[in-house]
C-alpha positions in Angstrom: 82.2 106.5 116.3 82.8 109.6 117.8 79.7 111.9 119.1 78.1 113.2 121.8 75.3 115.8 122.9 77.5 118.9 123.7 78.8 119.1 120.2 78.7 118.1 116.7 82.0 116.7 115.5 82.9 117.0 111.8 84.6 114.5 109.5 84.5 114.0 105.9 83.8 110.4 103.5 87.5 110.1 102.8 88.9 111.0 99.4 90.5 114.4 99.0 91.8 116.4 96.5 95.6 114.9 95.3 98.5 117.2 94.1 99.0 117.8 90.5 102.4 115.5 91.3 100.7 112.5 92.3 98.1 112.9 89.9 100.8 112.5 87.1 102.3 109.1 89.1 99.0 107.8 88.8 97.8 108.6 85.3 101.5 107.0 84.4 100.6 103.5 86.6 97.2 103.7 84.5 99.1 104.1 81.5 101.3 100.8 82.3 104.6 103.2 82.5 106.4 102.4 85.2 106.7 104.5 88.4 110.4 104.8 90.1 109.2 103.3 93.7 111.2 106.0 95.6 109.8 108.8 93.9 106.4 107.5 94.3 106.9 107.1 98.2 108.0 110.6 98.7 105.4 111.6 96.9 102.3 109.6 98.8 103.8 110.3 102.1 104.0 114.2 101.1 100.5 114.4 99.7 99.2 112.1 102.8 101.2 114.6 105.6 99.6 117.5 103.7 95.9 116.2 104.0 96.2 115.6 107.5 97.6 118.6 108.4 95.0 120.5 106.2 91.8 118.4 107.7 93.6 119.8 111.4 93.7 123.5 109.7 89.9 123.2 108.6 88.5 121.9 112.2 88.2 118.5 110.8 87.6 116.3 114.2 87.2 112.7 112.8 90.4 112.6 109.7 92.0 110.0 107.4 94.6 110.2 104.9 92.3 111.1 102.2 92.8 108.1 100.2 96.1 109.8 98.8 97.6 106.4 96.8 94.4 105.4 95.5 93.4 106.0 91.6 89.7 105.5 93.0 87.9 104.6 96.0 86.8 101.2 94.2 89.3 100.4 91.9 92.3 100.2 94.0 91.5 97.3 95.2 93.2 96.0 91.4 96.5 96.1 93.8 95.3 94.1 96.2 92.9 91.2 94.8 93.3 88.4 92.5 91.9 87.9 89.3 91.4 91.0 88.1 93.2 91.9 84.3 91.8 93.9 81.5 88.8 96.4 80.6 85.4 96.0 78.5 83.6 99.3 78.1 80.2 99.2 79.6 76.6 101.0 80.0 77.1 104.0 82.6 74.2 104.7 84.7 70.7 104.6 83.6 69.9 108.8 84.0 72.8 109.5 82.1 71.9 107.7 79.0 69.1 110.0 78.5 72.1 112.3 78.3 74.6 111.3 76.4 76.4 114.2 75.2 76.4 115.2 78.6 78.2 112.0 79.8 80.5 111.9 77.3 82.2 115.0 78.1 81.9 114.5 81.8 83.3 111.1 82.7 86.5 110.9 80.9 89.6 111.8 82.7 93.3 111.5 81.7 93.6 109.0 84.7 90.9 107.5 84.7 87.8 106.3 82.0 84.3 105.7 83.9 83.1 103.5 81.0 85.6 101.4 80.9 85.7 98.7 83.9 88.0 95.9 85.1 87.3 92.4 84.1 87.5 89.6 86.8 89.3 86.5 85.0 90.3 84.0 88.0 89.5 83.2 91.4 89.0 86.4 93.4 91.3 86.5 96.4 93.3 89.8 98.8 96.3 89.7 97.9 97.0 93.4 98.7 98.4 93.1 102.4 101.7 94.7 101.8 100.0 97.0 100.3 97.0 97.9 102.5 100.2 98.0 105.5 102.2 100.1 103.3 99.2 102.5 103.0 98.2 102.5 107.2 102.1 103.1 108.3 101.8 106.2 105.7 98.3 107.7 108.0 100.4 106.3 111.0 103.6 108.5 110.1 101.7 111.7 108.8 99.2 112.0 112.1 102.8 111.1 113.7 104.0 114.4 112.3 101.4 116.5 112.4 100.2 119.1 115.0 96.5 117.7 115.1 94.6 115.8 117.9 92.1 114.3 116.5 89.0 112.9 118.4 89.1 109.7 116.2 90.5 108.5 112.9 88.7 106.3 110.2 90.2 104.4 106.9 88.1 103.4 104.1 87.8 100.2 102.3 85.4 98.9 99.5 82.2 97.1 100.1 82.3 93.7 98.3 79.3 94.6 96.4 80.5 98.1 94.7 83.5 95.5 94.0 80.9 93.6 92.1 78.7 96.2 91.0 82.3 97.7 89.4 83.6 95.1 87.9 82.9 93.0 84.8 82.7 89.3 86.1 84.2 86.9 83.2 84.8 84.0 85.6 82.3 82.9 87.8 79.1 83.3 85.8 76.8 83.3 89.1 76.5 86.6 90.7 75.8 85.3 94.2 79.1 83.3 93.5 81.0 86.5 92.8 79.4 88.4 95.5 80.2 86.2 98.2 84.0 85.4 96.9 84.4 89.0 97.0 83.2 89.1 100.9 85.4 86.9 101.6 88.3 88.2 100.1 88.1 91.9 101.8 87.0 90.5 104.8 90.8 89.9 105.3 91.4 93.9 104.6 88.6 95.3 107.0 89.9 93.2 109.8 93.6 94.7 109.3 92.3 97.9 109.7 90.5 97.2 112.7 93.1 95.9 114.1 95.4 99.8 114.2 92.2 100.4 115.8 90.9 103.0 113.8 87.3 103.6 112.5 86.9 101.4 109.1 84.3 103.0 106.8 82.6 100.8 104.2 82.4 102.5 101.2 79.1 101.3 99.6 77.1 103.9 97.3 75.5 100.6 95.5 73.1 100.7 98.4 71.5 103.2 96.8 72.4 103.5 93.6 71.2 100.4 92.1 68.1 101.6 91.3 69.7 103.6 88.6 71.8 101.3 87.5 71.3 99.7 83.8 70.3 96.5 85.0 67.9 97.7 87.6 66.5 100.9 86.3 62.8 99.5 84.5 62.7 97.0 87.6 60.0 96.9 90.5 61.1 98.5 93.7 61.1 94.7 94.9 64.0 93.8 92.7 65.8 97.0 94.0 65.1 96.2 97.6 65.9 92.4 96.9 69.7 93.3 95.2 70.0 96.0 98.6 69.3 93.2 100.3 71.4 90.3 99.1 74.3 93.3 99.4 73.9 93.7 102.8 74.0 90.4 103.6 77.4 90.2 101.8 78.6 92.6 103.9 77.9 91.3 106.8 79.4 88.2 106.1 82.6 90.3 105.7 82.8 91.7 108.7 81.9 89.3 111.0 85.1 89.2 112.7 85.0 92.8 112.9 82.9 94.8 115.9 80.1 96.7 114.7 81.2 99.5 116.9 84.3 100.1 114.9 81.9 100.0 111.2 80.5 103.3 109.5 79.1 103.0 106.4 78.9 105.7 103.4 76.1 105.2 101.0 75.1 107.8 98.6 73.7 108.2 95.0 77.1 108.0 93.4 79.3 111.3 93.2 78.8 112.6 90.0 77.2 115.8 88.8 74.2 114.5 87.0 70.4 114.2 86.5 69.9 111.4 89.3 66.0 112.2 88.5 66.3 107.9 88.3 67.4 107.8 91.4 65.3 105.5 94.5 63.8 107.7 97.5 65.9 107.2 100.6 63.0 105.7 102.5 62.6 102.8 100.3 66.0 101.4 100.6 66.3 102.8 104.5 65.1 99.8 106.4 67.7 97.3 104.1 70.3 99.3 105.1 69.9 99.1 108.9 70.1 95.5 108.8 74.2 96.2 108.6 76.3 95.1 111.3 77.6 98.9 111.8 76.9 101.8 114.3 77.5 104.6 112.0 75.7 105.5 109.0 76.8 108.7 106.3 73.8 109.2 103.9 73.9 112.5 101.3 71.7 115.0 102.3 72.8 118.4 100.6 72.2 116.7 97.2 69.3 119.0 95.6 67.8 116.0 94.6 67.3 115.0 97.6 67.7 117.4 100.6 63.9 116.6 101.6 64.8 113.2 102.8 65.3 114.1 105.8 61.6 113.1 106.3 63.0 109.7 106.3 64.9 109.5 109.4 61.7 110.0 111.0 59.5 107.4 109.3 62.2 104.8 109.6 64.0 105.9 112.8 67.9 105.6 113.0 68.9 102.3 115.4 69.5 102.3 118.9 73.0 103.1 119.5 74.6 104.1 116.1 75.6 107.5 114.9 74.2 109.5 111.6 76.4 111.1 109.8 74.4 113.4 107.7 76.2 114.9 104.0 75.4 118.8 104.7 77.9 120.1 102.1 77.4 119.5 98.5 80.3 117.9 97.0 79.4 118.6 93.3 79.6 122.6 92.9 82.2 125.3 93.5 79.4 127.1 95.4 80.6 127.3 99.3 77.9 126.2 100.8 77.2 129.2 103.5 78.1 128.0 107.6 74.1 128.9 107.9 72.7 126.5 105.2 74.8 123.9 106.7 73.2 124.3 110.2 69.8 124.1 108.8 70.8 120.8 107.5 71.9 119.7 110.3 68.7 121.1 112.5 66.4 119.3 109.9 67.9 115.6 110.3 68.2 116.2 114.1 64.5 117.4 114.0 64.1 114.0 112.3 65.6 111.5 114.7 65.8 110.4 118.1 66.8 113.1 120.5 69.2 109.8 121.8 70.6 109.7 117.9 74.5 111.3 117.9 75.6 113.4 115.1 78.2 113.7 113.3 78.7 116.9 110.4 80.1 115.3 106.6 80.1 116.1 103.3 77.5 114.1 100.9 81.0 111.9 99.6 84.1 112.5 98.9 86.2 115.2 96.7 88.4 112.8 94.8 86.5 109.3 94.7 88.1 109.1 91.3 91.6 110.8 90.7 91.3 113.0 87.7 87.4 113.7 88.5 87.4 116.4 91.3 84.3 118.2 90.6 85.3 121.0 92.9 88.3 122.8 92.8 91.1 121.8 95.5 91.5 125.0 97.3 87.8 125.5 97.2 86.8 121.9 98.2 89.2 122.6 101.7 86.8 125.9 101.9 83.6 124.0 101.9 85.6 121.5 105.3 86.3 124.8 107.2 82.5 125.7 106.6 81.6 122.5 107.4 83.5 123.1 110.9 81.7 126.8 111.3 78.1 124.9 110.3 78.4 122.4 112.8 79.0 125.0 115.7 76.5 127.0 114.8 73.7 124.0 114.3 74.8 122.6 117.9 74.5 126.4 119.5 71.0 126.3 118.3 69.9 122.2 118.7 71.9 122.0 122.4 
């Protein structure tokens, strides 16, 4: 990670908005219609130059390629693991079935159906190397081309439990089982992004959002802490041939515009978390539901030696979230921690983690990134 005491860098969680043109390519691969290969390279390596050169416009100092080929930040991995074929339709999360009409009308896309998951069939291994190398040459080319320098530059990959969490298991019938066949599988894909040398993100929301999952949501905070737990440990295993140094990890409360009033307080699930092999940490903290946990930085104190990367931009309204407001969120949380804690300025998650499901308009999300930039400035003026 990138940070130090003068300054407080910016990045983002990694998936931004994709052009209406690649939308189309990937509603047609959801579809099963097949995609000329040609015009579908043109078209990632357009989008992918475009995002980079945007994040250098909007002051963005830690970039990636905004997850440009991917119909989700979970579900690509369907292009590069085994045993994956089919959907069931299942429960979504436990505070939207109290509102159902709601949920109905918000979670349907034409690329992409949040009811409806992937089934796993067979043995679970990565075979999405080509793939995965196809998608790193793409960041390689576009920062090639682009009149940007960068302080650092991060790629994001799928923790093996929101694999698990994501997908309907039909072959191993024992979770731990799954879990740990998962691990070992995208172990292979964290440790080829490792090697470019760039900052691999884990993208693992399930942290947190278990508590309000359908399985978890009329369980005791032990079972919750338990399930964190057990995740962790997965994930570890997974990365054990990959420095902690070179880890940040995104957890959140999932990014979707909803009631979350089911949602577990930061500071119970806090100390699970740190027991990661990583030294970065991005945790939502311009979410209304829960901007006061900030409080929990200080009763469970960030570790020695990683970075916090605190969400100080919602990612859920078309409100532009004011260069001001974001520099009080950022003077809270550094209030909170360690004077020797480094920050670094994100938004609460991403502004495409599902294609199709941008909450926030595309020219406004790249707004709310150049007032993240201004925010940060203005918070490190006043903490430095």
């Amino acid at each position: 990670m990138t940070a130090n005491h003068d300054t407080i860098p910016t990045t983002h969680i990694g998936s931004l908005p994709r052009p209406p043109e690649l939308l189309d390519l990937l509603e047609k691969q959801q579809d099963g219609v097949d995609v000329d290969q040609d015009d579908w390279d043109a078209t990632v390596a357009e989008a992918t130059r475009d995002v980079v050169e945007r994040q250098a416009e909007a002051g963005i100092d830690v970039a990636n390629n905004g997850e440009q080929s991917r119909v989700s930040f979970n579900w690509y991995v369907a292009d590069r693991l085994s045993g994956i074929d089919g959907k069931r339709e299942q429960e979504l999360w436990a505070d939207l079935q109290e509102f159902p009409d709601y949920a109905e009308e918000t979670f349907k896309t034409d690329v992409i159906d949040l009811s409806m998951q992937p089934v796993i069939t067979g043995p679970v291994e990565y075979t999405g190397h080509d793939e995965a190398e196809a998608e790193l040459a793409e960041f390689r080319d576009a920062l090639s081309a682009a009149d940007a320098d960068f302080q650092d530059t991060f790629v994001t990959s799928a923790s093996p439990s929101v694999v698990t969490a994501t997908h309907v298991d039909e072959h191993y019938g024992d979770y731990e089982e799954f879990l740990f066949a998962v691990a070992d599988a995208m172990a292979e894909e964290y440790e080829l992004v490792a090697e470019t040398g760039a900052t691999l993100q884990i993208d693992a929301p399930e942290l947190l959002t278990v508590g309000h999952t359908a399985a978890y949501a009329d369980e005791p905070l032990e079972a919750v802490e338990a399930a964190t737990r057990l995740h962790v440990e997965a994930l570890n295993e997974a990365l054990s041939n990959v420095p902690a140094d070179q880890v940040r990890l995104h957890t959140c409360w999932g990014s979707y515009e909803g009631p979350h009033h089911l949602d577990t307080g930061l500071a119970e699930l806090l100390p699970e978390v740190y027991e990661a092999d990583i030294t970065g940490l991005s945790v939502e903290q311009a979410n209304p539901r829960h901007q006061h946990e900030y409080r929990a930085f200080d009763e469970h104190p960030v570790p020695d030696g990683w970075t916090l990367i605190p969400g100080v931009v919602d990612v859920k309204t078309n409100i532009i979230d004011h260069p001001e407001t974001i520099a009080d969120r950022l003077e809270r949380v550094a209030d909170a921690v360690d004077d020797a804690t480094p920050l670094v300025a994100a938004p609460d998650c991403g502004f495409g983690t599902q294609a199709g499901l941008g909450m926030v308009d595309p020219e406004i999300a790249w707004a709310k990134l150049e007032a993240l930039d201004e925010g940060a400035e203005l918070a490190a003026d006043r903490i430095y």
